[in-house]
ROFITI-380634 format. One record per atom (N, C-alpha, C): residue in one letter; chain; atom name; x, z, y. Coordinates in steps of 0.1 Angstrom, whole numbers, plus 5000, padded with zeros to 4 digits. Example, Ala and Ser with C-alpha at 12.3 -4.5 7.8 and 13.67 -1.06 7.14 Angstrom:
BEGIN
<res = A, chain = A, atom = N, u = 5132, w = 5078, v = 4943>
<res = A, chain = A, atom = CA, u = 5123, w = 5078, v = 4955>
<res = A, chain = A, atom = C, u = 5132, w = 5078, v = 4967>
<res = S, chain = A, atom = N, u = 5128, w = 5071, v = 4978>
<res = S, chain = A, atom = CA, u = 5137, w = 5071, v = 4989>
<res = S, chain = A, atom = C, u = 5129, w = 5079, v = 5000>
# end
This chain:
BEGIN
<res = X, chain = A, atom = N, u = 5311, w = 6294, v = 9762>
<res = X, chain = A, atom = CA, u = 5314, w = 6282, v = 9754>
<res = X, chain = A, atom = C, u = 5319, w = 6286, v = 9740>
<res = X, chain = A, atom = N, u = 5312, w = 6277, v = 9727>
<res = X, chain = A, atom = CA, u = 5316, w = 6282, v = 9716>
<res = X, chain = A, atom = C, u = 5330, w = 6278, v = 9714>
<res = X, chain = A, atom = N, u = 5338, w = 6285, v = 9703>
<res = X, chain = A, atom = CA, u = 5350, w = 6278, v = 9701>
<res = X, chain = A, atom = C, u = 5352, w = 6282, v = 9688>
<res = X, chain = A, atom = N, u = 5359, w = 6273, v = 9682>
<res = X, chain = A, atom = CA, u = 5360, w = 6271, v = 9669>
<res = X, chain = A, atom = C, u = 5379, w = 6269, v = 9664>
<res = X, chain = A, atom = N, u = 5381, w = 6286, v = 9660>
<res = X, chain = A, atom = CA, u = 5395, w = 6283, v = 9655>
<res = X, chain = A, atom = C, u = 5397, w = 6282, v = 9644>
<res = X, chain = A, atom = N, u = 5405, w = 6268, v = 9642>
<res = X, chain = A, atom = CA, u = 5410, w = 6264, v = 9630>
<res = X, chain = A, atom = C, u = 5427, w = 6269, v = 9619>
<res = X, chain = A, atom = N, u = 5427, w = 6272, v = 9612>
<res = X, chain = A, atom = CA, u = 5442, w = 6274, v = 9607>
<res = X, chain = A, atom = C, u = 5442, w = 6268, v = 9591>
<res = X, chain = A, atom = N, u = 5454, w = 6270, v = 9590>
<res = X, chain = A, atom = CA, u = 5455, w = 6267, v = 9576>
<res = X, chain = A, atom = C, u = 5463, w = 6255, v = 9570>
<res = X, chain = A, atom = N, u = 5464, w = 6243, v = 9584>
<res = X, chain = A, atom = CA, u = 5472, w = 6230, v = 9580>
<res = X, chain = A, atom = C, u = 5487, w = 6234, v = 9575>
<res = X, chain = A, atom = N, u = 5494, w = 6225, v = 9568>
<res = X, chain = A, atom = CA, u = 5509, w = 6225, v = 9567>
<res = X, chain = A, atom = C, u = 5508, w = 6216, v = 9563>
<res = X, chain = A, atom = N, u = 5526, w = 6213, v = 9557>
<res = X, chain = A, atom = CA, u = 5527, w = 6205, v = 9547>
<res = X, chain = A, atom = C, u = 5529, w = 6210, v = 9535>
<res = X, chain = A, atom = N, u = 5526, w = 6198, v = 9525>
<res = X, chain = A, atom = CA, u = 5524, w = 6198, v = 9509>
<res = X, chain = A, atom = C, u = 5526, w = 6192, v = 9503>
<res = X, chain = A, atom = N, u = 5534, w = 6194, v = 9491>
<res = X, chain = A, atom = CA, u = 5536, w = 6180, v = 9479>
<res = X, chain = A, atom = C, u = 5528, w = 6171, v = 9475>
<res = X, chain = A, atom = N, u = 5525, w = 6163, v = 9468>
<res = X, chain = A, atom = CA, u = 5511, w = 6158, v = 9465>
<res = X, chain = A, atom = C, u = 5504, w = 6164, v = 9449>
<res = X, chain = A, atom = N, u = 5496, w = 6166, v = 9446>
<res = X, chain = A, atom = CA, u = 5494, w = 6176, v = 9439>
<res = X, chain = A, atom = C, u = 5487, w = 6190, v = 9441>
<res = X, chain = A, atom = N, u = 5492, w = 6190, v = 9456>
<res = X, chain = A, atom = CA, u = 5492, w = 6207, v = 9456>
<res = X, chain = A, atom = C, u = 5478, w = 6211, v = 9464>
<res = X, chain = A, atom = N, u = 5478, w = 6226, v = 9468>
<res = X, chain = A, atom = CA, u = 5467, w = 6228, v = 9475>
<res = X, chain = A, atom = C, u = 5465, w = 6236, v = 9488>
<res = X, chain = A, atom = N, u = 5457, w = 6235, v = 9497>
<res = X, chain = A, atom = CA, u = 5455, w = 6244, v = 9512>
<res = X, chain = A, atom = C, u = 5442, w = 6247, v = 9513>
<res = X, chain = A, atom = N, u = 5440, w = 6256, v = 9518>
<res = X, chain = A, atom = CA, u = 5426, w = 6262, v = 9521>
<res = X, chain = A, atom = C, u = 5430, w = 6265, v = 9537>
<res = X, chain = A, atom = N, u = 5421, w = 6258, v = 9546>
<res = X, chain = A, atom = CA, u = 5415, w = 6255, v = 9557>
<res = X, chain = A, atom = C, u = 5405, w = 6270, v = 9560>
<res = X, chain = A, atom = N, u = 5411, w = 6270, v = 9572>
<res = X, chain = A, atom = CA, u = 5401, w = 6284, v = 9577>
<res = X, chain = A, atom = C, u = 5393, w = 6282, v = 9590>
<res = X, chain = A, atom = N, u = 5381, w = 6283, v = 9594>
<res = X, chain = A, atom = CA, u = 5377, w = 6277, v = 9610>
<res = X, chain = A, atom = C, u = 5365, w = 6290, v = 9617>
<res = X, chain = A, atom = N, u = 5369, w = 6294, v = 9623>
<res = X, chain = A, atom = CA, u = 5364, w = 6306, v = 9624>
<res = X, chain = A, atom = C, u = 5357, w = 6306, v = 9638>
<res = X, chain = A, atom = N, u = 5343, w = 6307, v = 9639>
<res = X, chain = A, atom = CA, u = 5337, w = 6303, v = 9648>
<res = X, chain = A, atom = C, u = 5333, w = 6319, v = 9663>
<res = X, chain = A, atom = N, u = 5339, w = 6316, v = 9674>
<res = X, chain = A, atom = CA, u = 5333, w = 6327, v = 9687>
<res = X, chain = A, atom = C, u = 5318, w = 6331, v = 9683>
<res = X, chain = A, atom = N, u = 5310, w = 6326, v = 9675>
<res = X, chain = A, atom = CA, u = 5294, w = 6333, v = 9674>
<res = X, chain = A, atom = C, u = 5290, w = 6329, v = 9660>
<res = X, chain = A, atom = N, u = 5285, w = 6337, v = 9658>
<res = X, chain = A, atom = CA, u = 5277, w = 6341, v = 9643>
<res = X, chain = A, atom = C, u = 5276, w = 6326, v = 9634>
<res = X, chain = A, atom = N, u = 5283, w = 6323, v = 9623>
<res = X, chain = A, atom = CA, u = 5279, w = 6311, v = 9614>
<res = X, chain = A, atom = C, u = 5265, w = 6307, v = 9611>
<res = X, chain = A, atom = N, u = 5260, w = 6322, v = 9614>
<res = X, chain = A, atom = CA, u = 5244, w = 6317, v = 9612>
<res = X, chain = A, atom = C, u = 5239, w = 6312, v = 9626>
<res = X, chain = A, atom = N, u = 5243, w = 6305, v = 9634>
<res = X, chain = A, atom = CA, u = 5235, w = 6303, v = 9647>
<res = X, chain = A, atom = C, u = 5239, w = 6291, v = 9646>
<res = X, chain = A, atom = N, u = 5248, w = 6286, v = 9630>
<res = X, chain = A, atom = CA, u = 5249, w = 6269, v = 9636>
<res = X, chain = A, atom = C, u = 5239, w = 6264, v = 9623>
<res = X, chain = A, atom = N, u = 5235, w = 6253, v = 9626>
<res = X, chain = A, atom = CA, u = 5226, w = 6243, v = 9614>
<res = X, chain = A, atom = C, u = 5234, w = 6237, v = 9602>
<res = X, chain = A, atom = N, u = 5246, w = 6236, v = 9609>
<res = X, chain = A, atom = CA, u = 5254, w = 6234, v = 9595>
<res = X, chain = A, atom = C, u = 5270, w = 6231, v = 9604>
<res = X, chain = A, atom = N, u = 5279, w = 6236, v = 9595>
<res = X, chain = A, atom = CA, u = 5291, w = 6235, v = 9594>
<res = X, chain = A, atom = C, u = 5300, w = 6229, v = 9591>
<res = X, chain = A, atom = N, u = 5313, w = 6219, v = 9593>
<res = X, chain = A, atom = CA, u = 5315, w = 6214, v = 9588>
<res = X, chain = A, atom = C, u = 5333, w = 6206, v = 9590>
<res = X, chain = A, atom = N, u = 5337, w = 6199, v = 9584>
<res = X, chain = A, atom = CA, u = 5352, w = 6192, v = 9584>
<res = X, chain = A, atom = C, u = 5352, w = 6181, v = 9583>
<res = X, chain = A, atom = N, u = 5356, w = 6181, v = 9596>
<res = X, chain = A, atom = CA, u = 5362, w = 6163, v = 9598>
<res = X, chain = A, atom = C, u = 5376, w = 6160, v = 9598>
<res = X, chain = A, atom = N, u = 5380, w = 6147, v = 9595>
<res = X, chain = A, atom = CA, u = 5394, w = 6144, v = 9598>
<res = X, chain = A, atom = C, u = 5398, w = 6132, v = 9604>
<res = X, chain = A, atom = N, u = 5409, w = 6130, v = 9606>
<res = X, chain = A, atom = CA, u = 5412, w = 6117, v = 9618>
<res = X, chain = A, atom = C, u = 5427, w = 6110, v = 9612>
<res = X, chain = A, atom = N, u = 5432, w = 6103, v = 9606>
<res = X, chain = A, atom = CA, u = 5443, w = 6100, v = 9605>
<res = X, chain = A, atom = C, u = 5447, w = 6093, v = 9612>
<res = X, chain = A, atom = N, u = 5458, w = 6090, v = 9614>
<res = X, chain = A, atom = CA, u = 5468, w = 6084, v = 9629>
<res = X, chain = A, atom = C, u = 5461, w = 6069, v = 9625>
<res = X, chain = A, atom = N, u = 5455, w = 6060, v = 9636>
<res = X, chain = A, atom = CA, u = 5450, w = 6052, v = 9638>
<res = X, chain = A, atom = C, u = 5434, w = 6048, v = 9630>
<res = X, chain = A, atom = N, u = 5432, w = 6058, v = 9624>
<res = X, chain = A, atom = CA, u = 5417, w = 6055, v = 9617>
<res = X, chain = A, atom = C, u = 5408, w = 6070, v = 9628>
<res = X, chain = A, atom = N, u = 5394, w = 6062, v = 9623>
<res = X, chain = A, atom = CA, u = 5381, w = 6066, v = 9630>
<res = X, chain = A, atom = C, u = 5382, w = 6080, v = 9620>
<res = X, chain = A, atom = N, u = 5375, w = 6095, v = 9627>
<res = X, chain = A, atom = CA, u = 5376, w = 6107, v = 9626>
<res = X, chain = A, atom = C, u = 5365, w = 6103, v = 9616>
<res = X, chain = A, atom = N, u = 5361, w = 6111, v = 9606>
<res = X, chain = A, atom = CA, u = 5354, w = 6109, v = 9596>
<res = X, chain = A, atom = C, u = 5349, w = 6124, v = 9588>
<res = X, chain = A, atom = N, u = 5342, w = 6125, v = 9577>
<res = X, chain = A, atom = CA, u = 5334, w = 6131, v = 9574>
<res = X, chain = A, atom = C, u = 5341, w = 6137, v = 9564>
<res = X, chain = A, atom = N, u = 5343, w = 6154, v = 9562>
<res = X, chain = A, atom = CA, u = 5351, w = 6154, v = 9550>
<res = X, chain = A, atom = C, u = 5341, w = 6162, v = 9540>
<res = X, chain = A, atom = N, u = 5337, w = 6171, v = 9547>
<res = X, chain = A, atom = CA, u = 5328, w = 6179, v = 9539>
<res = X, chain = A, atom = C, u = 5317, w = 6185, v = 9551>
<res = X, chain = A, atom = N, u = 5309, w = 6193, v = 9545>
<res = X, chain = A, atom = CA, u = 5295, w = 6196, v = 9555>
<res = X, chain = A, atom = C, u = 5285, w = 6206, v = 9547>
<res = X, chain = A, atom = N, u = 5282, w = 6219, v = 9552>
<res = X, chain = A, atom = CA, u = 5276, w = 6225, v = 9546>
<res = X, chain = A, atom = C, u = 5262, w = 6230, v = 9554>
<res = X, chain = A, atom = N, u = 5250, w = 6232, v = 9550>
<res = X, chain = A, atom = CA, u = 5240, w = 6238, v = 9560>
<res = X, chain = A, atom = C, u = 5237, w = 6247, v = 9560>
<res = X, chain = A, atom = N, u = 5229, w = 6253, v = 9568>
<res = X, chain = A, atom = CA, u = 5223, w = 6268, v = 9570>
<res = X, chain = A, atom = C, u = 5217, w = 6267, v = 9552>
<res = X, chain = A, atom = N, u = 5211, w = 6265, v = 9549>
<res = X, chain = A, atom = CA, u = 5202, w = 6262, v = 9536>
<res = X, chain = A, atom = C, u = 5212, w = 6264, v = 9526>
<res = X, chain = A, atom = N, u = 5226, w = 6262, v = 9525>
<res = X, chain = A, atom = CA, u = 5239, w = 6258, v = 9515>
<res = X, chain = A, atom = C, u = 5237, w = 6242, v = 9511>
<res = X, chain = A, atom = N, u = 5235, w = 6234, v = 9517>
<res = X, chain = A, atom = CA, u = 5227, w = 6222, v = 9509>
<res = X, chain = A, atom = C, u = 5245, w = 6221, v = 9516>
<res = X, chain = A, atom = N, u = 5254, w = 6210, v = 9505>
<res = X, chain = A, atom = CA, u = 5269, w = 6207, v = 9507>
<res = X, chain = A, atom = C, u = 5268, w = 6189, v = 9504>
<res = X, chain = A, atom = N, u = 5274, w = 6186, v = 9515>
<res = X, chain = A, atom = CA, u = 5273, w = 6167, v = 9517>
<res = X, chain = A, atom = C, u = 5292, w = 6170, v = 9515>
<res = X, chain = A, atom = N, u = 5295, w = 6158, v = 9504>
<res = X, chain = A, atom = CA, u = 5313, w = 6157, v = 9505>
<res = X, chain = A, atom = C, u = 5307, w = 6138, v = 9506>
<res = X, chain = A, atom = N, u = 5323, w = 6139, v = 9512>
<res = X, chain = A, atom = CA, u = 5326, w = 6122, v = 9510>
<res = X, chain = A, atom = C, u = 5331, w = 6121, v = 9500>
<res = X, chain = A, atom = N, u = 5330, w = 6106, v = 9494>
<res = X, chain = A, atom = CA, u = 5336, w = 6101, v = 9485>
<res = X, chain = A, atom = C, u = 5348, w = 6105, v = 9478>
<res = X, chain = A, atom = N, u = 5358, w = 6105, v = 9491>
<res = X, chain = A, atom = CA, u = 5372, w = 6109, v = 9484>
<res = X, chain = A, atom = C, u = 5372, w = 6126, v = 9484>
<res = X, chain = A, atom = N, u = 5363, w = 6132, v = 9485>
<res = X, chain = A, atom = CA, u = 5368, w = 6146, v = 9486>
<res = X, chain = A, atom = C, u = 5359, w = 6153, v = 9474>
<res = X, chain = A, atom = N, u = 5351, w = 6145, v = 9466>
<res = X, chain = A, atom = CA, u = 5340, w = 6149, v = 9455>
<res = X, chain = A, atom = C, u = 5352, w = 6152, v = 9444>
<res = X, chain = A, atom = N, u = 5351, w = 6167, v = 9439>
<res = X, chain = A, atom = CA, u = 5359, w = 6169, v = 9427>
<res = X, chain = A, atom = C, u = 5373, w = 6176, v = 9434>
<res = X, chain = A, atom = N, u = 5373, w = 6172, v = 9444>
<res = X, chain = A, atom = CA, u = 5392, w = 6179, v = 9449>
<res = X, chain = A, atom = C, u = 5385, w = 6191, v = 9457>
<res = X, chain = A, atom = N, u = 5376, w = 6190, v = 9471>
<res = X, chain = A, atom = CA, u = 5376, w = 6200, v = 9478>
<res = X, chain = A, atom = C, u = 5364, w = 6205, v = 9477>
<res = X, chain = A, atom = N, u = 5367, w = 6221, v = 9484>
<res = X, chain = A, atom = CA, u = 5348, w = 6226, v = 9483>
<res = X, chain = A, atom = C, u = 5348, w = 6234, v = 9494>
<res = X, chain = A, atom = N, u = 5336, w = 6229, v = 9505>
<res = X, chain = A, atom = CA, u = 5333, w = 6240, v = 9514>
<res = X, chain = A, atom = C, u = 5328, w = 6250, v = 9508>
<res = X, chain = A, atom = N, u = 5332, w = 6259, v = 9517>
<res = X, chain = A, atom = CA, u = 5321, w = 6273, v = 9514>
<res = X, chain = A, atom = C, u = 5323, w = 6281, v = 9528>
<res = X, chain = A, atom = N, u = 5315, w = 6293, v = 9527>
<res = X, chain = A, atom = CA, u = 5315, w = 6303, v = 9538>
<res = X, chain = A, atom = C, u = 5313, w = 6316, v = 9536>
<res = X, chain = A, atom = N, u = 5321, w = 6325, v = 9542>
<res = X, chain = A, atom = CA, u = 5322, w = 6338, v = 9542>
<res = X, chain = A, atom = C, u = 5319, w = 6352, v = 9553>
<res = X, chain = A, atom = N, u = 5303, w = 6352, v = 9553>
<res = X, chain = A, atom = CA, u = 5293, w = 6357, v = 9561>
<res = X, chain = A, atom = C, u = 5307, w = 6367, v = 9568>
<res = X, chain = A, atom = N, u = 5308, w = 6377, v = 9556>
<res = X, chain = A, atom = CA, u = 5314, w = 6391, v = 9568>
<res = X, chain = A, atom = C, u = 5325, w = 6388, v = 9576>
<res = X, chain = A, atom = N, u = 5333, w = 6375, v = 9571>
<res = X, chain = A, atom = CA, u = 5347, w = 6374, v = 9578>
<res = X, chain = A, atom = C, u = 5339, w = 6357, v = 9590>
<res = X, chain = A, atom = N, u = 5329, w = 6358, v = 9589>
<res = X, chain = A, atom = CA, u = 5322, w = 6345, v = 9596>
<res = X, chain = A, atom = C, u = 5333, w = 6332, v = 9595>
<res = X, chain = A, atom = N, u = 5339, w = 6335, v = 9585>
<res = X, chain = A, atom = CA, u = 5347, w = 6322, v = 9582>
<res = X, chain = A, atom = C, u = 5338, w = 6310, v = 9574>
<res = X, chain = A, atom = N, u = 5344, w = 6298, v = 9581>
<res = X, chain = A, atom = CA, u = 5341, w = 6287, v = 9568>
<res = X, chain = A, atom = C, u = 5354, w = 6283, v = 9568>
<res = X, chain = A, atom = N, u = 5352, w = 6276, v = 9551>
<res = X, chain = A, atom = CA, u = 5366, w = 6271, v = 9541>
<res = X, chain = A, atom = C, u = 5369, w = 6260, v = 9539>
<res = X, chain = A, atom = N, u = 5376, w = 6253, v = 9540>
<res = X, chain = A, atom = CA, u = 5377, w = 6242, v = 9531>
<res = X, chain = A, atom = C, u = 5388, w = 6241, v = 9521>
<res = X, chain = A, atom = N, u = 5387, w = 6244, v = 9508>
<res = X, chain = A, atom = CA, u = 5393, w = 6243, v = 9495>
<res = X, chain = A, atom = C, u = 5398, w = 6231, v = 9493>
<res = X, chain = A, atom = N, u = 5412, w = 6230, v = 9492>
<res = X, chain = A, atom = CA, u = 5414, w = 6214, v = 9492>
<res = X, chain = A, atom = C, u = 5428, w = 6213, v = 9479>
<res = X, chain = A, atom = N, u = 5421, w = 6207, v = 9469>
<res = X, chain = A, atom = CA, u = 5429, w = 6208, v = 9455>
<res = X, chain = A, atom = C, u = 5433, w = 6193, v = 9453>
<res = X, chain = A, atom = N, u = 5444, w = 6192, v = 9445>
<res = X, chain = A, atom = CA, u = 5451, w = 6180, v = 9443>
<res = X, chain = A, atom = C, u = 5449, w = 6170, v = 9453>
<res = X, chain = A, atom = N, u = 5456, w = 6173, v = 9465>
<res = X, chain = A, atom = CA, u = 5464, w = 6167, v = 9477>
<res = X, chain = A, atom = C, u = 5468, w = 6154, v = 9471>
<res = X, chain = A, atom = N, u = 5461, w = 6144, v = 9479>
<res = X, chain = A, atom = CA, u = 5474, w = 6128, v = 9476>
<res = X, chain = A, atom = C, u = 5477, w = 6129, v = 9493>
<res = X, chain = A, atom = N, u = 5487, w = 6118, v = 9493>
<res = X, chain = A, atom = CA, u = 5492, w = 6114, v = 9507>
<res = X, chain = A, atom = C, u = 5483, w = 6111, v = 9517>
<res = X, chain = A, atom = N, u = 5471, w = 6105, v = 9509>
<res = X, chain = A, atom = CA, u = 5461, w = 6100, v = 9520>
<res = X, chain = A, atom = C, u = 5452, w = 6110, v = 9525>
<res = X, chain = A, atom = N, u = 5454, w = 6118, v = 9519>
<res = X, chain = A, atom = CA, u = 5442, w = 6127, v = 9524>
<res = X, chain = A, atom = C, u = 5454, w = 6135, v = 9541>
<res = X, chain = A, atom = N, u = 5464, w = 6129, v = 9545>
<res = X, chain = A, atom = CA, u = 5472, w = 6135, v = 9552>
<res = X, chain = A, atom = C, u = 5461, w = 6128, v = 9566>
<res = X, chain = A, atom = N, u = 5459, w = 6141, v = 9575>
<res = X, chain = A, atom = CA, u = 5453, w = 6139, v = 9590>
<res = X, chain = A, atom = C, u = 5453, w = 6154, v = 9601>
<res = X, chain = A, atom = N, u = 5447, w = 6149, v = 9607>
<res = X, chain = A, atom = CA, u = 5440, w = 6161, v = 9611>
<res = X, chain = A, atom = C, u = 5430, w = 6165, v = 9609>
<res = X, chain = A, atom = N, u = 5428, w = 6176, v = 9608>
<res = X, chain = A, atom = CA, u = 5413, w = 6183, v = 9600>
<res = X, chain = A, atom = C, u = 5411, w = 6191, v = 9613>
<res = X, chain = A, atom = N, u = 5397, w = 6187, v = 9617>
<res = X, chain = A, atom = CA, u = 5387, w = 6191, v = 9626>
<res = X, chain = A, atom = C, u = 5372, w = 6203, v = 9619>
<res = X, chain = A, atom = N, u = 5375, w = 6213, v = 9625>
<res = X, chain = A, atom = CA, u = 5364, w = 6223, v = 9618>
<res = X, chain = A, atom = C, u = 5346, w = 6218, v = 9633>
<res = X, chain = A, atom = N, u = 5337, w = 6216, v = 9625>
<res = X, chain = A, atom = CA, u = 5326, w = 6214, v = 9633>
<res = X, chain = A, atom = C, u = 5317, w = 6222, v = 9633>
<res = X, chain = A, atom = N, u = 5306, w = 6226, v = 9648>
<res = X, chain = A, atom = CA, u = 5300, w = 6230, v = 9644>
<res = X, chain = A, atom = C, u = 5285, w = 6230, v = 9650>
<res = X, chain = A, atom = N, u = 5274, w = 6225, v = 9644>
<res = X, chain = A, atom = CA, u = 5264, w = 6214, v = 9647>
<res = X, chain = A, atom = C, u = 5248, w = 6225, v = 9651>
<res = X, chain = A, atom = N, u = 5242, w = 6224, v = 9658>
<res = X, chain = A, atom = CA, u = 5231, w = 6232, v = 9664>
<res = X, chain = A, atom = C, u = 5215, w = 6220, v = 9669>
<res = X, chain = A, atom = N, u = 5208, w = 6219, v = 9662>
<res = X, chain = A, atom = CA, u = 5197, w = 6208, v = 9663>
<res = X, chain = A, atom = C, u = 5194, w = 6213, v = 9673>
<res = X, chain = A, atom = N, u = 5187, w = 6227, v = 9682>
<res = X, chain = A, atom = CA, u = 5178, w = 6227, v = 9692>
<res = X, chain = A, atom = C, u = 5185, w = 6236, v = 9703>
<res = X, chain = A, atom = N, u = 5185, w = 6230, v = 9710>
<res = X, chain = A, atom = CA, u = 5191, w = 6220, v = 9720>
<res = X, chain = A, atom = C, u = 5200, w = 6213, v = 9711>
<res = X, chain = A, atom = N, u = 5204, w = 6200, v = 9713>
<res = X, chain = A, atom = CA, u = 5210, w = 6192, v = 9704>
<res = X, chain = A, atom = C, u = 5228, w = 6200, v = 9707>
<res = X, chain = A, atom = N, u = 5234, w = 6202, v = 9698>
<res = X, chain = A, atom = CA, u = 5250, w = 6209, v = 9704>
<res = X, chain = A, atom = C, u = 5257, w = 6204, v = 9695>
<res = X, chain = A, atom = N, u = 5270, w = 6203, v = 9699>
<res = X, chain = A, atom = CA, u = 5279, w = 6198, v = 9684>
<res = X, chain = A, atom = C, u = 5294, w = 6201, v = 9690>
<res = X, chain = A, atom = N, u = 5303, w = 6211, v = 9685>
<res = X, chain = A, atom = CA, u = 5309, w = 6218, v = 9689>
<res = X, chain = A, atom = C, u = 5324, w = 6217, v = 9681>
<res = X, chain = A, atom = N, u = 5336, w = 6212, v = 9683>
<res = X, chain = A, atom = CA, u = 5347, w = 6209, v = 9679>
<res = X, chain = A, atom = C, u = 5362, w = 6224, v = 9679>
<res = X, chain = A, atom = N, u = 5368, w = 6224, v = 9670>
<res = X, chain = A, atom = CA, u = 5379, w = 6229, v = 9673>
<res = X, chain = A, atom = C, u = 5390, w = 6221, v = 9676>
<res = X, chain = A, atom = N, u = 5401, w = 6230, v = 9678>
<res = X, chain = A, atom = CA, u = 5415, w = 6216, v = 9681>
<res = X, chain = A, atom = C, u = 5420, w = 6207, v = 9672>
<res = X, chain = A, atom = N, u = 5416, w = 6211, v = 9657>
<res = X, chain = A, atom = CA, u = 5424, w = 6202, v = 9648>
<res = X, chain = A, atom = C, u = 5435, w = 6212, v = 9645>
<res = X, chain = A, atom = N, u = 5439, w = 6208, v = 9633>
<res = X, chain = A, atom = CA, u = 5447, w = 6218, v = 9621>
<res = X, chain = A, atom = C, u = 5459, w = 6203, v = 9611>
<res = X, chain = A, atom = N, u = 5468, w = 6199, v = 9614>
<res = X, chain = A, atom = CA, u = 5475, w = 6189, v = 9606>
<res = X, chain = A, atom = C, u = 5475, w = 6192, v = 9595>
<res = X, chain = A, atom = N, u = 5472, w = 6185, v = 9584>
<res = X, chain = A, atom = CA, u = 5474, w = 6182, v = 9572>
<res = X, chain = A, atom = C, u = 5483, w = 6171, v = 9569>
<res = X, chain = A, atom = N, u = 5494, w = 6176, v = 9558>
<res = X, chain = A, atom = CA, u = 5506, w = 6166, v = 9555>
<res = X, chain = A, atom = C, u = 5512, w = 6164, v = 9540>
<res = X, chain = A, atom = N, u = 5504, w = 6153, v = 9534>
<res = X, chain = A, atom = CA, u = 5509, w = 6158, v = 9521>
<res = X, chain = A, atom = C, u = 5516, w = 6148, v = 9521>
<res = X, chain = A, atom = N, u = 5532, w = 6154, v = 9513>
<res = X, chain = A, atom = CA, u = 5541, w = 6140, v = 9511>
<res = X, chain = A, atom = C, u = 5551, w = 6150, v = 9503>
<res = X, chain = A, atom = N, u = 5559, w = 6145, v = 9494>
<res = X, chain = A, atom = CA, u = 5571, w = 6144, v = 9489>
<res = X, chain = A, atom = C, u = 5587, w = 6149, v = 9500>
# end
């Protein structure tokens, strides 16, 4: 069973910044793309950023200009860069990780993010 460990949440002023670490049981290259979801207390888990085997990088709306996936073959890490924190971006951040053939889609536990004053 893959598993996908997440670190990196805390809290943070607003302003500030965290890099997100998700570090997957099998080779980054064996997924089709990679990626970060989040969930805030009473809203639908959603799309934060998304990277592919190819490097082709999908952000949402609110994360264009603040955060940047990337990935780090030798340490089989992927990142999420996450600069000038507002309060809303406070959830839990979910590291994903997506395989087209057989269809697979593979979760870790979640990592809290908390930005506030």
């Amino acid at each position: 069973q893959v598993q996908l460990a997440e670190s990196g949440g805390w809290l943070v002023q607003p302003g500030g910044s965290l890099r997100l670490s998700c570090a997957p049981s099998e080779t980054i290259f064996s997924f089709n793309a990679m990626g970060w979801y989040r969930q805030a207390l009473g809203k639908e888990r959603e799309l934060v950023a998304r990277i592919s085997r190819e490097d082709t990088t999908q952000y949402a709306d609110s994360a264009k200009g603040r955060f940047t996936i990337s990935r780090d073959y030798a340490k089989n890490t992927v990142y999420l860069q996450m600069n000038s924190l507002k309060p809303e971006d406070t959830a839990v951040y979910y590291c994903n990780g997506f395989r087209a053939g057989p269809f697979s889609d593979y979760w870790g536990q979640g990592t809290q993010v908390t930005v506030s004053s």
